[in-house]
Backbone as a ProteinNet text record, in pm:
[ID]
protein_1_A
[PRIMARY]
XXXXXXXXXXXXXXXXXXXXXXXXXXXXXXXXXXXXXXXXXXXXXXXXXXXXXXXXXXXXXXXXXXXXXXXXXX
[TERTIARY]
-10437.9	-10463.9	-10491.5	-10569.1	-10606.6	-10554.3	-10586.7	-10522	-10564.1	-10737.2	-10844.6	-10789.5	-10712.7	-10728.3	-10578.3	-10518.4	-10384.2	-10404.6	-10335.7	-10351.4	-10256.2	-10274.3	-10183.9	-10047.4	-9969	-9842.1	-9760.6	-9875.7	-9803.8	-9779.1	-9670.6	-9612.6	-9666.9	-9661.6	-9705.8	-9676.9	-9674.5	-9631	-9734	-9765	-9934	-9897.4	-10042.6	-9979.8	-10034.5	-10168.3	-10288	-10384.3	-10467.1	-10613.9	-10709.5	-10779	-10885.6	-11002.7	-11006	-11133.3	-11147.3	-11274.4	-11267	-11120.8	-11199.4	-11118.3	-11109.3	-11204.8	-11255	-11178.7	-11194	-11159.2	-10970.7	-10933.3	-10813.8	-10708.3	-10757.7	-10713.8	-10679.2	-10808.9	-10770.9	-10696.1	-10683.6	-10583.6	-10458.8	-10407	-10267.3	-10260.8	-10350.5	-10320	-10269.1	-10292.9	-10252.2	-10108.5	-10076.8	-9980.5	-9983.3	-10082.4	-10127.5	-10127.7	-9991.2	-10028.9	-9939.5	-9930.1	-9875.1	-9709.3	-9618.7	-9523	-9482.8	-9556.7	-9564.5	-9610.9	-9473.9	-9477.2	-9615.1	-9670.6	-9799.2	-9739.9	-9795	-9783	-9923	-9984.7	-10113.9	-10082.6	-10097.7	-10119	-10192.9	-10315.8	-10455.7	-10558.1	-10663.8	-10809.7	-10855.4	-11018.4	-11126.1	-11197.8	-11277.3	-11362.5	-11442.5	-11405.3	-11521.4	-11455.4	-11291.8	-11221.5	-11314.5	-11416.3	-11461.6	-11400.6	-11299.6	-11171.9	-11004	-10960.8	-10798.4	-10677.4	-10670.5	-10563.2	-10369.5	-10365.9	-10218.5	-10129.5	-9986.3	-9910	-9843.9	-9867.9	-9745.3	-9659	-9530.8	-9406.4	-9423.8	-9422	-9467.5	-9611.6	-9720.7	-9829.3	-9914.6	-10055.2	-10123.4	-10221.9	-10301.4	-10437.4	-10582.9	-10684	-10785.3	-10876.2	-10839.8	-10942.2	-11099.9	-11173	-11325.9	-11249.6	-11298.5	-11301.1	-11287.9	-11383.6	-11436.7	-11356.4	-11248.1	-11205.8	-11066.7	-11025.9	-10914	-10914	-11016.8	-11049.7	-11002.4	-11022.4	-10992	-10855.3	-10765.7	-10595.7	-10538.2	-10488.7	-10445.1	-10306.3	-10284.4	-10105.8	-10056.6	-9899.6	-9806.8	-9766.1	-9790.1	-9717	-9564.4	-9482.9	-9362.4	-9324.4
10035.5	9987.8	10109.8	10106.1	10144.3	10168.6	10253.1	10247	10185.3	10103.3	10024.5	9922	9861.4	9731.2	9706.3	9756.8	9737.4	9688.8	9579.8	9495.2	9527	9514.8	9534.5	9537.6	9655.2	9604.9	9670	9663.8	9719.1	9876.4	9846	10052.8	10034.3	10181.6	10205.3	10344.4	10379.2	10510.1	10603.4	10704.9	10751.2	10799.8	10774.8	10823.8	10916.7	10921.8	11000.3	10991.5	11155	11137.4	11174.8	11081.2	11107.7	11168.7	11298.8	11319.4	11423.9	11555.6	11669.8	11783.9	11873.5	11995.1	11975.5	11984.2	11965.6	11887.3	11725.9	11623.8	11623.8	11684.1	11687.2	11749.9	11878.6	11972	11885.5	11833.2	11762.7	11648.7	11622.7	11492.2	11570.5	11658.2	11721.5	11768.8	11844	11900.5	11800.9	11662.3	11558.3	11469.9	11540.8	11504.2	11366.8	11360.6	11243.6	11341.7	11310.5	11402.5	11321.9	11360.5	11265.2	11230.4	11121.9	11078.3	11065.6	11091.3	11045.8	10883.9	10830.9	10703.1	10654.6	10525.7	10546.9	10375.4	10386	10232.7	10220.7	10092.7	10053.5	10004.1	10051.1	10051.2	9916.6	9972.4	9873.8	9882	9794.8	9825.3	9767.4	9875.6	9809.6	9660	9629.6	9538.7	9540.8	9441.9	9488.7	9598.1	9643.1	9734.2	9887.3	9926.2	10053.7	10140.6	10149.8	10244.4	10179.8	10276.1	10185.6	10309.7	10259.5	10339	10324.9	10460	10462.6	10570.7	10551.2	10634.8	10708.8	10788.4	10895.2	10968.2	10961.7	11025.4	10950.9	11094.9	11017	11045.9	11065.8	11091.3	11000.9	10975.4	10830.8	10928.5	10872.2	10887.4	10788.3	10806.1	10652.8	10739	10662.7	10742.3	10621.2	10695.8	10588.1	10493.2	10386.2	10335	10397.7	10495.6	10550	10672	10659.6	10798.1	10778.6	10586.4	10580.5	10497.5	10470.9	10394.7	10518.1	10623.3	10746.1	10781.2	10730.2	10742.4	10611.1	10710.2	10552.9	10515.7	10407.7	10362.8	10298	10309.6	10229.2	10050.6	9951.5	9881	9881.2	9935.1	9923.2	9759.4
-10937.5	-10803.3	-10715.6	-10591.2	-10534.3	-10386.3	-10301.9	-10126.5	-10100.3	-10117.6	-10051.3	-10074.1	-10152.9	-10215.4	-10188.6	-10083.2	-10025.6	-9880.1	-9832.7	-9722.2	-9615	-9468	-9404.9	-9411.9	-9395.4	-9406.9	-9549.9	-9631.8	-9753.7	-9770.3	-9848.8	-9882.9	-10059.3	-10058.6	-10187	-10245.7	-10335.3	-10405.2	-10454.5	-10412.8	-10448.8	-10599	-10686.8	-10878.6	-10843.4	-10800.7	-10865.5	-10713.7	-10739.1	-10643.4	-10711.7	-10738.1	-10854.3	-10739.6	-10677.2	-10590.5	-10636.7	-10585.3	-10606	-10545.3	-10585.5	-10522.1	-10318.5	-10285.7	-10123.1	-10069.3	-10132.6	-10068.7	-10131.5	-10219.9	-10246.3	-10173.4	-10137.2	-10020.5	-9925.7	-9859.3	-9745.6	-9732.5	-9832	-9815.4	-9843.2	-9899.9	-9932.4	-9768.4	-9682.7	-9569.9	-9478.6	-9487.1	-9413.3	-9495.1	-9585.1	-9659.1	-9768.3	-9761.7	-9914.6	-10036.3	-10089.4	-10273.9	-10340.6	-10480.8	-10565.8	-10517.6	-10558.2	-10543.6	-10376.3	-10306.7	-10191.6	-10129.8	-10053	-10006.8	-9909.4	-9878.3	-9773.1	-9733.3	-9585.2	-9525.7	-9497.4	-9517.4	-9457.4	-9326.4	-9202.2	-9083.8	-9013.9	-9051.4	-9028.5	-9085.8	-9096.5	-9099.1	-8999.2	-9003.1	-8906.8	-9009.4	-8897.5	-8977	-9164.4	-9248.4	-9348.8	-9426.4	-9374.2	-9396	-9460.5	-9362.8	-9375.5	-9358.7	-9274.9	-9199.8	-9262.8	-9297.5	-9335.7	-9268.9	-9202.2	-9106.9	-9240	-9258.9	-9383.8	-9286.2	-9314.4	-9278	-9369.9	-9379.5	-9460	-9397.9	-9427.8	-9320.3	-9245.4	-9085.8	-8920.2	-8929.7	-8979.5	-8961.9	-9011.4	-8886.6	-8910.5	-8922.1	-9031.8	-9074.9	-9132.6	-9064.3	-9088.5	-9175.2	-9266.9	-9387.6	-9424	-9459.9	-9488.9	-9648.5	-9669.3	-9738.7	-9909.3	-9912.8	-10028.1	-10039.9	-9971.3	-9958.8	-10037.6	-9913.8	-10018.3	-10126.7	-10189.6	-10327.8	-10441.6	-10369	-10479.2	-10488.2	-10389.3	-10403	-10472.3	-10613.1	-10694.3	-10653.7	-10631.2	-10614.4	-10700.2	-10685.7	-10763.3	-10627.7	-10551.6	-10492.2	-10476.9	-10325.5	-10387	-10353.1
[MASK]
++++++++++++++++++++++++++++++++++++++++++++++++++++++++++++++++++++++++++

């Protein structure tokens, strides 16, 4: 399973970020890395945007960005 394919409201356990080097960085600098907890916040419409929390920190990532963060559902 996927961050994308998680609905408002839900927490989840990150396994894996299947992205490059670039896009991996940046998600560790915002604190998305493995065994780290995430809340889905919100989405925009068509869920292009999915607003996740990790810790206290909110972040709206593109769609395609978080299709590449695999989760566990807790």
């Amino acid at each position: 399973m996927n961050a994308a394919q998680l609905k408002k409201g839900n927490r989840a356990l990150i396994i894996k970020i299947n992205a490059d080097k670039v896009l991996k960085d940046r998600l560790n600098s915002f604190g998305i890395m493995r065994e780290e907890e995430l809340t889905i916040k919100g989405c925009s419409l068509a869920k292009q945007t999915i607003e996740i929390e990790v810790g206290s920190t909110l972040i709206a990532l593109r769609r395609d960005e978080a299709e590449k963060i695999e989760v566990e559902k807790i």
